[in-house]
C-alpha positions in Angstrom: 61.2 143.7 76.0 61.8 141.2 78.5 65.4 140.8 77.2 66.4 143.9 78.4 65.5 143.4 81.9 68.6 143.2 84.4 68.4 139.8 86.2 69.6 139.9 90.1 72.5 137.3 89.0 73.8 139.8 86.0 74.1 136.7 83.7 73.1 137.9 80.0 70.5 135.6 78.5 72.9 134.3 76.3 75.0 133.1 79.1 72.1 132.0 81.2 70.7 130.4 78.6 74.2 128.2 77.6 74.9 127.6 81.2 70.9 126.3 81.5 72.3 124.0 78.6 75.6 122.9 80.5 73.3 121.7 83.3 71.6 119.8 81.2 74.3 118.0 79.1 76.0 117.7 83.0 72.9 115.3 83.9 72.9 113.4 80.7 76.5 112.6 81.4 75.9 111.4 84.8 72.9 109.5 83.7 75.2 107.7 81.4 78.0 106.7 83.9 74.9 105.0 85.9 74.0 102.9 83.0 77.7 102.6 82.4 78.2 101.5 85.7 74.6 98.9 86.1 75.1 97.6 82.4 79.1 97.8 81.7 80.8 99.0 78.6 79.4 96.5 77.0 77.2 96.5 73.7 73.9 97.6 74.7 71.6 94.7 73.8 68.6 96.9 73.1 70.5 99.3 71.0 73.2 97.3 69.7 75.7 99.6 70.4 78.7 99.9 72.7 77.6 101.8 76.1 81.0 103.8 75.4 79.2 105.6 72.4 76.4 107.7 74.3 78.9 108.2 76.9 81.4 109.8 74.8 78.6 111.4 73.0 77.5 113.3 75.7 80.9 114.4 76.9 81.0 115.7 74.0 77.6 117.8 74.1 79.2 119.1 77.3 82.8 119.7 75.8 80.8 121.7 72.9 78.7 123.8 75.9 82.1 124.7 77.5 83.8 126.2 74.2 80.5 128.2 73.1 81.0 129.8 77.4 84.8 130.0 76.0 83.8 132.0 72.7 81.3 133.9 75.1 84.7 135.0 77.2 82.6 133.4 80.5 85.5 130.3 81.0 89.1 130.3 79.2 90.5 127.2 77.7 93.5 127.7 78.7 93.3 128.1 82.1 90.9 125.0 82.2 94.1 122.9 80.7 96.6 124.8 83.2 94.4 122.7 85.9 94.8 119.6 85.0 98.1 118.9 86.4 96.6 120.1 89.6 93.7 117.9 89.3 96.0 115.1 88.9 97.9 115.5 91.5 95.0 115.6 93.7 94.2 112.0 92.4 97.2 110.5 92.8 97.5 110.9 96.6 96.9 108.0 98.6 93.4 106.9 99.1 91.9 108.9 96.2 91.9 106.3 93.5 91.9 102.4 94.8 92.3 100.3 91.5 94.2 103.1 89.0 97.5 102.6 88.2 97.2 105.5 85.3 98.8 108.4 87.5 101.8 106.5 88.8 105.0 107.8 87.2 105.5 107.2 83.6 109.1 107.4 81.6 109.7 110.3 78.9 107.2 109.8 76.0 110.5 110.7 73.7 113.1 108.2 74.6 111.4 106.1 78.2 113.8 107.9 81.0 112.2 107.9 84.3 114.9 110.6 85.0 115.0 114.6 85.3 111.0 115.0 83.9 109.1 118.3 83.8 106.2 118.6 85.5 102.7 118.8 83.9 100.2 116.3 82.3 100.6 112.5 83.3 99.8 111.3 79.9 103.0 112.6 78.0 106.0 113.3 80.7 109.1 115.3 78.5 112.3 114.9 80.0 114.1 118.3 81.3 117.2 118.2 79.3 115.9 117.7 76.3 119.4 117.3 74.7 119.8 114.3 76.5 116.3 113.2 75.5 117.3 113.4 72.0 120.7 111.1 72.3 118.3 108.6 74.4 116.2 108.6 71.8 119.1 108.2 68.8 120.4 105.4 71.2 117.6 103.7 71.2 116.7 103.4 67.3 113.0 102.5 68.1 111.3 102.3 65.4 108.4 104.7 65.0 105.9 102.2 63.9 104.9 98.9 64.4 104.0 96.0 62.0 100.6 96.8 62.3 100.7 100.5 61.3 100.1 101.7 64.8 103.1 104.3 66.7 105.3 102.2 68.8 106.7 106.0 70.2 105.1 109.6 70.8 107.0 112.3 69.1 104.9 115.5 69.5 104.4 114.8 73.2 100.6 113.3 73.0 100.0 109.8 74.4 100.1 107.0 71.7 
């Protein structure tokens, strides 16, 4: 059986065979930041959808690739996540990213300090002394929702 023939990279076929498919979901993405990028976000007038839509879509394909090679114990989640603060930090130095303001220094999440915050991902900053945090926040008596329904504050530490 073919299948049981050692290949000179050591990959299984089941492996091969998903990372074959992460390529491919890799060069949809890209083709859809091209048309992103010639067209804009804009509704496709062909389609009559938002050019968002198939973008995200295909993220997605490739998000899905990555936690089947997760399962398959060929990448780890976690340690995928533990770069992104790395990442970021790489783009925020000067001359990486022109006309983004969305890595400059952001207040607390939990009560808008700019002071004493823990390191980590950009999008939710938590203050260090958390105790402090929480007497911020009291002081503050924000409410958690606006007259729309929507939340005016982040409790759980995502971005809102």
């Amino acid at each position: 059986m073919v299948d049981d023939v050692e290949h000179f990279n050591k990959l299984s076929p089941e492996v091969a065979e998903l990372l074959a498919i992460l390529a491919e979901e890799c060069a949809e993405v890209v083709q859809m930041v091209g048309k992103v990028l010639r067209h804009g976000i804009r509704e496709n007038p062909y389609t009559g959808i938002l050019n968002r839509i198939p973008l995200e879509e295909e993220l997605t394909d490739v998000m899905a690739v990555v936690d089947l090679l997760c399962r398959a114990k060929v990448l780890d989640w976690s340690r995928i996540n533990d770069q992104l603060p790395a990442k970021f930090a790489k783009l925020s130095r000067p001359g990486i990213l022109h006309h983004s303001t969305l890595l400059e220094p952001r207040p607390c999440c939990l009560c808008e300090s700019t002071t004493q915050l823990q390191k980590g991902h950009p999008s939710s900053p938590r203050c260090l002394d958390e105790a402090s945090c929480k007497e911020r926040q009291r002081a503050q008596d924000k409410p958690l929702f606006d007259e729309n329904g929507r939340m005016t504050r982040c409790l759980t530490g995502d971005s809102r």
